[in-house]
N, C-alpha and C positions, 0 to 999 in steps of 0.2 A: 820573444822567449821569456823576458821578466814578466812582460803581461801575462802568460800563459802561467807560471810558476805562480802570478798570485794570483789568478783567479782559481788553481789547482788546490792553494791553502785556504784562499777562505770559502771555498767548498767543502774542503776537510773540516771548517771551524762548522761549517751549518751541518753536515754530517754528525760530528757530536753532539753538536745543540739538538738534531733530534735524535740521539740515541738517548739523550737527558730527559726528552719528554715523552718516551717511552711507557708506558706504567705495565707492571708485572707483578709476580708477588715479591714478597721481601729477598729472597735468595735471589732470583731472576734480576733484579735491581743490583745487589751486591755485584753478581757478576759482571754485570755491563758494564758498572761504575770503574771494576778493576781493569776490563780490556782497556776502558776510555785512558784511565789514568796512563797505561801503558802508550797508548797510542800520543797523549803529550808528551810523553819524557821522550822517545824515541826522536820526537817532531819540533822540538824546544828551541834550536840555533835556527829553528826557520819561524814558529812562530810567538817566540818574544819578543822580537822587534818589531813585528806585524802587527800582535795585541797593543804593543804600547803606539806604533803609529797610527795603527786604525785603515781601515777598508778605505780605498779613492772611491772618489764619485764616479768613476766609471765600472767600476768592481758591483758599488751599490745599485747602480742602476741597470748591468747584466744577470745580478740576483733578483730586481724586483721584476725584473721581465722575466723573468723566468717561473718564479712565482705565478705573475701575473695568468703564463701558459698554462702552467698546471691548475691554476683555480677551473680558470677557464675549462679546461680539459676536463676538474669533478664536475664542476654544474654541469657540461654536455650530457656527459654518462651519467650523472644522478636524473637529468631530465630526461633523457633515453630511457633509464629502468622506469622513472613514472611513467611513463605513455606505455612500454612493455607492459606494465600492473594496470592501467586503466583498461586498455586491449583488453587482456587477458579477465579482470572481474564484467567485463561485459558480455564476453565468450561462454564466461559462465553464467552470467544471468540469463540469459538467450535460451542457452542450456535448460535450465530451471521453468523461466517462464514458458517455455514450444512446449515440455514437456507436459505442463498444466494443461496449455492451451489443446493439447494433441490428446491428453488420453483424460482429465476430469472436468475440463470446463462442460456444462457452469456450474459445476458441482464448488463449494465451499473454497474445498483444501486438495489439494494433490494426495496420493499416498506411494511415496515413488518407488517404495516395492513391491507393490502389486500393480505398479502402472495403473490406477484407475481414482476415481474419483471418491471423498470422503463427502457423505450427502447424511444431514441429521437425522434420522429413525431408519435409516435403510442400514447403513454399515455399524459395525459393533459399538456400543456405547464406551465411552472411556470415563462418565462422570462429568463431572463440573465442567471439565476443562473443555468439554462439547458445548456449554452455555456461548463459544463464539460464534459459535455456525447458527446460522439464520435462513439458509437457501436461499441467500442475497449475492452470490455473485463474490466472496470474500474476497478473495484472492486477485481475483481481477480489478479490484473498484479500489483494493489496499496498495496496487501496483500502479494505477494508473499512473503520477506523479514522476515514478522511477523509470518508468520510458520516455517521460520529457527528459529528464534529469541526463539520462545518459542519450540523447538528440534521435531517439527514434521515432521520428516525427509519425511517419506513415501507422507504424502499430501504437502509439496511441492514439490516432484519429480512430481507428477502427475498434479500440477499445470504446475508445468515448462513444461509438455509435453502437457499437454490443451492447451497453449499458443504459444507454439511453431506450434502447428498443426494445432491453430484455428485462429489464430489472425490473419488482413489485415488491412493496413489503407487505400487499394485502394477506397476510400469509399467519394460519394460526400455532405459531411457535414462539415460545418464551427464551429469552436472551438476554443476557448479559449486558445490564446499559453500559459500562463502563467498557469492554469490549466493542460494542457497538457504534457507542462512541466514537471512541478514536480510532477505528480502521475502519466502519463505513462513513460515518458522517466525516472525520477527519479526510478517507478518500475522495469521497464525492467532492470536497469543496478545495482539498490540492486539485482536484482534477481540474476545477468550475476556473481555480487563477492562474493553471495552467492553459487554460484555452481561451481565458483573457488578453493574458501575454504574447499567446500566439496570435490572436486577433489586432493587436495591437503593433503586430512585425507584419501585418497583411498577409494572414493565414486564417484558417478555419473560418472563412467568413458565415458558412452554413450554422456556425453554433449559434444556440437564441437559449443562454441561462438552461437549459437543460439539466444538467448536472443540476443546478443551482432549486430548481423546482423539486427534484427526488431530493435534495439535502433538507428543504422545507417539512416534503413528506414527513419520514424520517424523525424531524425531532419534533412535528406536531403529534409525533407517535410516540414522542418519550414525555410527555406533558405530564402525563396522570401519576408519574412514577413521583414527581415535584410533590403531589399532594398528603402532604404529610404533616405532622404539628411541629416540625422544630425546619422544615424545609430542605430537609437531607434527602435523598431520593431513594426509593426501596431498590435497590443493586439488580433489578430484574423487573424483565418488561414484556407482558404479549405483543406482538406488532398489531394485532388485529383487534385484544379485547382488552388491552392496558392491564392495569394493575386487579382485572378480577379475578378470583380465585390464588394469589398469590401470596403466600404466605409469608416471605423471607422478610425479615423486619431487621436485621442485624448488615452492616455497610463496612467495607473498610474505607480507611480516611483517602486511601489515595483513589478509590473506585468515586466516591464521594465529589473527591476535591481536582477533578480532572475531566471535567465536562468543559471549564470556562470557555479556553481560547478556541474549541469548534463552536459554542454558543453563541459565542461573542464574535465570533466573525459571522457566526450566520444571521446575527443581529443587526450587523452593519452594513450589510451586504444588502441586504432584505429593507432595511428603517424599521422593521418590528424590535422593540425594545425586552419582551417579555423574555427569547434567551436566553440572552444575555444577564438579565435582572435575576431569572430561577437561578441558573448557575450561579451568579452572584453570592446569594442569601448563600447556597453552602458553604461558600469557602466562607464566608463571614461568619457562622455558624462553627464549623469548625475552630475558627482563627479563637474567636469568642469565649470555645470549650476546654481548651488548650490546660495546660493545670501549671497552677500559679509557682510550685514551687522550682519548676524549670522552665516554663515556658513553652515546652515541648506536648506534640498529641501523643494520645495512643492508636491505636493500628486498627479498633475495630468498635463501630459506635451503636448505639439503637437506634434505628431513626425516630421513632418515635417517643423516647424519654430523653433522648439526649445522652444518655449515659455510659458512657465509656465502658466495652464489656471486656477488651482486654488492653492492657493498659502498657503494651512491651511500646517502646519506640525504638525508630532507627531509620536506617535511609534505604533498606532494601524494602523488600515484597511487604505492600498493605501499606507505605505512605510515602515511597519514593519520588512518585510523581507530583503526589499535592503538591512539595517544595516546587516542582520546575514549574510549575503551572502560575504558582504565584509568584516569582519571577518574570517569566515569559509573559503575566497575565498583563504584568505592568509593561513591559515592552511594546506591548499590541495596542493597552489603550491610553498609554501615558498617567494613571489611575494613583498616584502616589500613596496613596493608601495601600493599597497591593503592594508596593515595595517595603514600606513601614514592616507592614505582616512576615512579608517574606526575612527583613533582614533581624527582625526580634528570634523570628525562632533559627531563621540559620544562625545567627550568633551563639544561639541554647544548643546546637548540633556541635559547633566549636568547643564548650564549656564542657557538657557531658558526654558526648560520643566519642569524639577524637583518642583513642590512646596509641601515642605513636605514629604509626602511619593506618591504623586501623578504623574503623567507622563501624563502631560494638552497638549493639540494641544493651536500652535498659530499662526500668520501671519511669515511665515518665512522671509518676508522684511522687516517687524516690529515687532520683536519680544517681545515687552514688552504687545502686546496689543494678548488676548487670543481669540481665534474665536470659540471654542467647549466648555459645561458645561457636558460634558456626556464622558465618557470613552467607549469602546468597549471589548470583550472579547479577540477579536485575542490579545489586549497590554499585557496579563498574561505570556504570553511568556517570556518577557522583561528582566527578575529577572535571566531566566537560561542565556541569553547574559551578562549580568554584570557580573554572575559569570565567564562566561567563559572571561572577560573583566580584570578579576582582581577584581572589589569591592564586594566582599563577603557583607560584611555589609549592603552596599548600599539595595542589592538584597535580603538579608534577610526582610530587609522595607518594601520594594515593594510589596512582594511576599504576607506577611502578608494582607497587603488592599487588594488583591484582595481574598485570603481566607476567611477574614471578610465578603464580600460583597457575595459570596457565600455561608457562613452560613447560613447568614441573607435571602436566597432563598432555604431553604430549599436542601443547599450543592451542590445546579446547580446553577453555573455562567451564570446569564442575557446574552444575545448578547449586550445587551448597556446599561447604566445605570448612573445616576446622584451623585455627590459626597453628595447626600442627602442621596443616597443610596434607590431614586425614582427609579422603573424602565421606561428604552425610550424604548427599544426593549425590549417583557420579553419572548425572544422565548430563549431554551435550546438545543443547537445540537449536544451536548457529545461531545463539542470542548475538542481537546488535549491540546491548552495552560498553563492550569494552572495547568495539570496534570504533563506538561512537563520540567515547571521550579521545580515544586515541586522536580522532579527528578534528577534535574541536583543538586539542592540545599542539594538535600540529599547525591549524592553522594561527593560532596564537602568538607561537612562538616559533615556527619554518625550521625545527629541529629535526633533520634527515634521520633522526634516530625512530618517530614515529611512522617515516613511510617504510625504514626496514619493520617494525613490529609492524605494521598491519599486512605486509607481503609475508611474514612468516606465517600468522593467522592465516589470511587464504590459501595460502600453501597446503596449510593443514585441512583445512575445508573440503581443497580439490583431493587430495591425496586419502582420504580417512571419510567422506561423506558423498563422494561421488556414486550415482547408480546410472542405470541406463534411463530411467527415467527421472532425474533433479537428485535432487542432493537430501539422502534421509539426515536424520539425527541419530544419534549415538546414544544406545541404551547406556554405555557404560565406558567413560574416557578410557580407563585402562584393558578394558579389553578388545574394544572397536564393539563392538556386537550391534548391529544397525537394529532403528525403531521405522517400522512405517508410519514415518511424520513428517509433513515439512509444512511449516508454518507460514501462514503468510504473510508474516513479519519479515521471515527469511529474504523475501522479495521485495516490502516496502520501506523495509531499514537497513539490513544487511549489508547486500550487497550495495547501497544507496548511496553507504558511508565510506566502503571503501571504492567507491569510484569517486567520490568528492575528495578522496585524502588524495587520489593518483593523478587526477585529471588536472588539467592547466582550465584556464576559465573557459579559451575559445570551444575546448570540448565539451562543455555543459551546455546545455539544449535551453537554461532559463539563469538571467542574473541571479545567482543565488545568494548573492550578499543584500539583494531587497527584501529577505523571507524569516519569517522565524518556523523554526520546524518544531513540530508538535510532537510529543512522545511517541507517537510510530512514524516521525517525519517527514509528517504532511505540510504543505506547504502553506504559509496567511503569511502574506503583504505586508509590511510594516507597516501601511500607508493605507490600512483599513481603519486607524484611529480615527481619519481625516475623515472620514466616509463617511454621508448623512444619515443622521440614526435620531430623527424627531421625539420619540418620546423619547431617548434619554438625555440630549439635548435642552426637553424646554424643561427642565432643573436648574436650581440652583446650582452655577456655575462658578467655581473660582480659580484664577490663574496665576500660575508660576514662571517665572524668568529662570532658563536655563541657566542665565548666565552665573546668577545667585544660588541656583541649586548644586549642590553638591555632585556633580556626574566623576569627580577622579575615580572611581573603582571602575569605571567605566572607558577612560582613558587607559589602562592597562591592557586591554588588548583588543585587536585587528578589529573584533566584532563590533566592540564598544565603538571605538572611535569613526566605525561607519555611519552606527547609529545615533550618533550627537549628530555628526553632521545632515543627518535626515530628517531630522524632527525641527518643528518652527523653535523660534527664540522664547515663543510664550506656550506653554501646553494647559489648558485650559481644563479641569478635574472637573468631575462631575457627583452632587452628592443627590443620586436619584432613591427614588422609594423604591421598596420590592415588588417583585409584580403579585398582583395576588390572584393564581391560581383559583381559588375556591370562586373567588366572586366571578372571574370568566368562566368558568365549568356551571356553574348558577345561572349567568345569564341567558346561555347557549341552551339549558332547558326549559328556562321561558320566553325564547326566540326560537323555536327551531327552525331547520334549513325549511323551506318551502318551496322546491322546481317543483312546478306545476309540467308534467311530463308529454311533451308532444311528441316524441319519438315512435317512430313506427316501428314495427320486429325487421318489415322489409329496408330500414334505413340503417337498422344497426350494426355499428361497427368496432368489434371487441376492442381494438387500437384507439379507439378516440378516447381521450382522459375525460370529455365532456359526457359521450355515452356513456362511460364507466360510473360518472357521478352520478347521473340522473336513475341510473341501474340501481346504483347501492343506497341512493333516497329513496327508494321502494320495497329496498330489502331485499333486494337480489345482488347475488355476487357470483361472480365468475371462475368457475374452476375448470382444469382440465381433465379430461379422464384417457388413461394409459399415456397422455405428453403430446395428443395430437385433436382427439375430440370435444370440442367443446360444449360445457355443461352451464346451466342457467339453476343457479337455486335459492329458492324464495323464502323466507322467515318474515312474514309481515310483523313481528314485533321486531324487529330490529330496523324497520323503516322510519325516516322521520313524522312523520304523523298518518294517523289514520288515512286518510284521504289517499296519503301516498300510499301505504298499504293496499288500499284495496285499487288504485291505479298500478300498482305491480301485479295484482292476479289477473288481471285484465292480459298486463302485457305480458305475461305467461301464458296465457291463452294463445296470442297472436303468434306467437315465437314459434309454438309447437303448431302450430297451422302452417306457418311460413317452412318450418322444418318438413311435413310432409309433400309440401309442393315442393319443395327444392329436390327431397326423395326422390318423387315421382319423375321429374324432367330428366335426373340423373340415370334412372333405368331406363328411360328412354333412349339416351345418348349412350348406355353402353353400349348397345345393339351393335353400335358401328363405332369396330374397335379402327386402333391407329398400329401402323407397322412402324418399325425402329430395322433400319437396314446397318447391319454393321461389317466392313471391310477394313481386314491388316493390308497395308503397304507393303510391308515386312515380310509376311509368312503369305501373305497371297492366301488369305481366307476368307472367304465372307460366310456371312450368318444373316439370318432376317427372325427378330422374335413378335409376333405378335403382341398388343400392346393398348394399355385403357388410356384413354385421350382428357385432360381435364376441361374443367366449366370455368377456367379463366382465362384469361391472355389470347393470341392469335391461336383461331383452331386450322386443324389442316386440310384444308379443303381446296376444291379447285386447283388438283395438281402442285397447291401449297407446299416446298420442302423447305426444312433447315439440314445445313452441315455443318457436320466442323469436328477438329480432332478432340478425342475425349480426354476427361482428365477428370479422376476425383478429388469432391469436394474436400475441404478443408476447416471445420470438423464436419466429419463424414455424413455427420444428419443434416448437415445444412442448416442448423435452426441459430446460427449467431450468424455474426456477419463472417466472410468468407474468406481467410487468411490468403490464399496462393489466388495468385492474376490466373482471372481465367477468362482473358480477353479474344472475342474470336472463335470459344470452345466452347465444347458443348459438355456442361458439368454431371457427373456422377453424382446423385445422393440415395441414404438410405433411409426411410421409411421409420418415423417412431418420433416422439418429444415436442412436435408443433405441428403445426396446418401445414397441410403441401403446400399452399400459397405462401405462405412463408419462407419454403424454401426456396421458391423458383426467382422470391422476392430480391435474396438476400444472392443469390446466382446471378439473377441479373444487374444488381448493384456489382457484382465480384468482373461484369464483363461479358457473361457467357450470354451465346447466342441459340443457347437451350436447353433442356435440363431431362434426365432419364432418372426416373426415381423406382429405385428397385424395393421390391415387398420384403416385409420382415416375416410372413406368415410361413409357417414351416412347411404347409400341405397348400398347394396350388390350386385358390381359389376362381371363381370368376373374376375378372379383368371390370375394375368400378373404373367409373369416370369421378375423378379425382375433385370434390369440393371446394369450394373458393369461399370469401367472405364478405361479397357481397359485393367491391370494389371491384372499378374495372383499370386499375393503373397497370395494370402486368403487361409486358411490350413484348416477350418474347414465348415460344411454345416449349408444352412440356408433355413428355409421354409417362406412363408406369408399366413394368412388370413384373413377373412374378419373379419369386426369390428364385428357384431353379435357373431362371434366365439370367436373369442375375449375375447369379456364379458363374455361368461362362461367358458371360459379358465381362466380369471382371477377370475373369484367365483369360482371355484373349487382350485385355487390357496389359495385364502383366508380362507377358510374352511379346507384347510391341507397345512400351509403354509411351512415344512417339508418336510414331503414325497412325493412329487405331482412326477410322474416320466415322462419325457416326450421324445416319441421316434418317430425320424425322418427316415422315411421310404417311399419304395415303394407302392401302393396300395394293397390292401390284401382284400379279397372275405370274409372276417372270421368276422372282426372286425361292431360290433354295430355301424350306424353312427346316430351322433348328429349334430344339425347344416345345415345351407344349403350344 
């Protein structure tokens, strides 16, 4: 009973102790203070002799077990709600990405309220901000990383083979190198060490650098934009004709200064130096132009004079990224010169930006006089570079204002907004910035206070930006009013960041503490410093001792202290020359390519990247006509030399020969069409549509059948690789976007043991025998018919979406026909 009596009190005593560390407002506090007081005076003959004896060691040690249960009991339920929020933002990725993949792949961008795809000269212009879209695949090639990331192993092998088999940037559209940049090339090469890693756990062993060859592509296509007199790159690029006819001579610093670390990894990866070296010279350039009386750039340069054309600075829109980049730059290749650059002018962002907990733009030649009253979104970034800078603290500040300012919009951060906390822009575009520091901040510091703000955020996301197809943006936080937009940032950072703030490690699909992530948070190795990179290597090389170098801003948090321990004890800097563009573009016109062309029209094969070259050194290039027929067209001045010129009209000749025998044998075979028998299970119907047989794969002769239950394809043209198992089945596709052989290609990799490709032509023509390309790898048959057929092929499909059995055959005398 006395035991019980003082474990009763000094219960009562920890009961006060936390009614004392309560916080309220001042009155709330008063009154507590007066219950408490009462509850002593009342409890005084029991515990005045208690306080002055003091709690037994058995007293103390049923409170710290007790303790100990309830710790225990938060971490359970605090690690519960993370896995509940990592679930859950996958749920919604899933959501997001199907919806691309279901209603605008390969179209750019989603538009998820009109469910359909956002394609550059087809859907309405919106200005500059179209300078993303490239008819490269955007969306898919910016996500690929984010399906490692969250372990969906399967959908991104199949991304990886979509992109491999679909992607060109032969293509004559002008784009945004700084865009391009960092969600295609930064795509392709998270992709290339994501399927590194995977090959390295004994997976994906079919990958051969693929990715890694388009990422080549790609920046051998942003070369010309390098050639300029001060080495800054003109912010716009043709894929196909470079910098001709292009007029834009004016760069912002962060479009400028945010090429490095995709360059530089594509430099290492590769041993070509020259990347790495262009990107270089800018940021040195920049670093160089900077203006003496702070230290600090301005936001908008000439490439060509050098000269500063508007001189605001700050950390949001037009120079936000240079800073991370030159950080990170130094991360990637241990470059201490990079860090130097980086820590002169982040120190000049401490002097003159900082008032308060605010990060204000001002005249970078005068820096005490401020030229902006409105902050932007992209600055919430900011808070995870400080940390990663060393000032925790600093960053903890920051981070909070812009949280605040996000509350107060119903938990979507404005694109722009006043320290009134009026809004200047009040559009919402599921920007990643503030999701992004939130994350860095948490893993820093494991303060449960950032996984409730980033579960409030997606709360708000699902709840305010949901549609049936992905999740639009918000014309306007205060009213909701949805934009048909969703970005494919939304997918490559977004949702990226808060699955890494939710997720425990074994949920992550790739060690993410060996990576540094790039501004749209692509993934580079830390351990690509190490990587042989010959010409920049055989430089003048000087080494540093970790142990001597200064790394404490580096010991401050989780990140840092991974990466001391990853790096040798000596890091070896490199002081190489620039590369010089002009004299390799020099060379290359009195070298030119010389394939002496022995390809025959009967051998060629649009898929081979070898035909493609020996095609385009003649001055022919390959285009599609309506997404299915292929077109050969010839400009002998744009072959490499004469000789190859007039060996391209040669093989323009041949081609169109080859094309009317290939004609001819096809009107022959249509003669003798093929039947497609179809029977429900279900409803006990059958049907037989006559049907045009193709010139690939097994034909159906000698009593030849295929069966098997139907199933539509998955995108419905069949022209990328083929989402749903359709092992055993016999696939649906429709007609339009690529070669029928492509489809039946992409059907039989998906499993199917046949394929019925229904017509897109309104008025029911005669029944073709379907063209091939010239390969005989197809192992399984395929029928076509007309669209009418079609459609009751596909309502009979709907009405037994199951059992439908569908069998690929010779004509037969027997069976009922339906259909023309």
């Amino acid at each position: 009973m006395k035991h019980g009596l003082s474990c009763t009190v000094f219960a009562l005593v920890v009961l006060i102790s936390s009614f004392l560390s309560v916080c309220g407002n001042d009155g709330q506090q008063k009154s507590r203070f007066e219950k408490i007081k009462e509850i002593v005076a009342k409890n005084m003959d029991i515990l005045g002799p208690m306080l002055k004896k003091g709690p037994s060691k058995e007293m103390i040690d049923f409170y710290l077990k007790k303790e100990a249960e309830k710790k225990k009991k938060r971490d359970s339920d605090f690690e519960k709600k993370k896995k509940k929020y990592a679930k859950q933002t996958k749920t919604m990725f899933l959501h997001a990405y199907n919806s691309y993949m279901m209603h605008a792949f390969p179209a750019d961008e989603l538009m998820p309220l009109s469910c359909k795809g956002r394609v550059r000269g087809l859907t309405q212009s919106r200005g500059e901000v179209d300078d993303a879209l490239g008819r490269y695949m955007l969306t898919v090639v910016d996500t690929l990383d984010t399906l490692i990331v969250m372990k969906e192993y399967e959908l991104f092998e199949d991304a990886v083979k979509l992109v491999i088999r679909g992607l060109s940037f032969d293509t004559d559209i002008t784009v945004n190198l700084f865009e391009a940049n960092i969600r295609i090339l930064g795509g392709l090469l998270g992709g290339h060490a994501s399927c590194l890693y995977l090959q390295s756990v004994g997976k994906l062993s079919w990958y051969s650098n693929e990715l890694l060859m388009l990422s080549v592509d790609l920046a051998d296509r942003f070369l010309p934009a390098f050639d300029t007199p001060t080495g800054i790159p003109i912010p716009k690029i043709n894929l196909r004709h470079g910098i001709h006819g292009i007029k834009d001579n004016e760069t912002c610093t962060a479009c400028a200064g945010t090429l490095f670390l995709e360059l530089a990894a594509l430099s290492r990866y590769t041993g070509n130096s020259s990347y790495e070296s262009l990107a270089r010279v800018a940021l040195d350039y920049l670093f160089e132009r900077r203006f003496k009386a702070s230290d600090l750039p301005g936001s908008t340069m000439n490439v060509n004079s050098g000269h500063w054309v508007r001189k605001d600075s700050g950390v949001g829109a037009g120079i936000d990224s240079y800073y991370e980049y030159l950080l990170k730059g130094y991360l990637i290749t241990g470059d201490k010169r990079l860090w130097d650059m980086f820590s002169t002018q982040y120190e000049a962002t401490k002097v003159h930006l900082k008032k308060n907990k605010y990060m204000m733009s001002v005249h970078a030649g005068a820096p005490k006089n401020r030229v902006k009253e409105h902050q932007d979104a992209l600055q919430a970034f900011w808070p995870g570079l400080q940390v990663l800078a060393g000032d925790v603290d600093e960053a903890v500040e920051v981070h909070s204002h812009y949280v605040k300012v996000s509350g107060h919009n119903q938990n979507t951060l404005p694109e722009s907004f006043l320290l009134t906390g009026q809004l200047y822009w009040p559009q919402y575009y599921i920007r990643p910035e503030l999701v992004e520091s939130n994350y860095i901040l948490y893993k820093a510091t494991r303060d449960p206070k950032y996984v409730d703000t980033a579960i409030t955020i997606l709360n708000a996301i699902e709840n305010r930006c949901k549609v049936v197809c992905g999740y639009a943006a918000l014309k306007h936080v205060a009213s909701g009013e949805l934009e048909d937009r969703m970005d494919s940032f939304v997918l490559a950072e977004t949702f990226k960041y808060f699955y890494l703030t939710f997720a425990e490690e074994e949920d992550i699909g790739i060690p993410i503490d060996d990576y540094v992530l790039t501004t749209e948070a692509h993934l580079i190795p830390l351990h690509v410093q190490f990587f042989s990179n010959e010409k920049v290597n055989a430089s003048k090389e000087v080494c540093i001792n970790k142990k001597i170098y200064a790394w404490s801003w580096l010991e401050d948090s989780l990140f840092g202290r991974y990466l001391i321990n990853a790096l040798p004890v000596e890091i070896c800097l490199v002081d190489d020359q620039p590369y010089n563009y002009k004299a390799k573009q020099k060379k290359s016109k009195e070298e030119p390519r010389t394939i002496t062309s022995s390809l025959k029209a009967s051998n060629f094969d649009y898929k081979n990247p070898e035909h493609v070259a020996v095609l385009r050194s003649m001055g022919i290039n390959i285009e599609f006509v309506d997404g299915e027929k292929l077109q050969l067209v010839h400009n002998s001045g744009t072959a490499y030399s004469e000789q190859l010129g007039v060996e391209g009209v040669i093989f323009m000749k041949e081609i169109s020969e080859h094309a009317k025998e290939m004609s001819r044998v096809a009107q022959q075979q249509a003669v003798a069409p093929r039947e497609l028998f179809v029977q429900s299970l279900l409803n006990r119907e059958v049907a037989t549509f006559e049907a045009g047989r193709a010139q690939f794969g097994p034909d159906l002769t000698d009593g030849m059948r295929v069966a098997g239950t139907a199933e539509l394809a998955q995108p419905a043209d069949g022209c990328s690789v083929i989402i749903n198992r359709l092992a055993g089945k016999v696939a649906i596709v429709h007609r339009g976007n690529c070669m029928f052989v492509d489809k039946v290609r992409n059907a039989e990799q998906a499993g199917a043991v046949g394929v019925v490709i229904i017509d897109n032509a309104e008025e029911n023509s005669a029944l073709l025998a379907m063209s091939g390309d010239g390969n005989d790898d197809v192992k399984i048959s395929s029928l076509f018919i007309n669209k009418a057929d079609g459609a009751k092929l596909i309502e009979m499909l709907n009405s037994d979406p199951t059992m439908l059995i569908l069998e690929l055959r010779e004509p037969t005398a027997s069976d009922e026909k339906c259909g023309s």
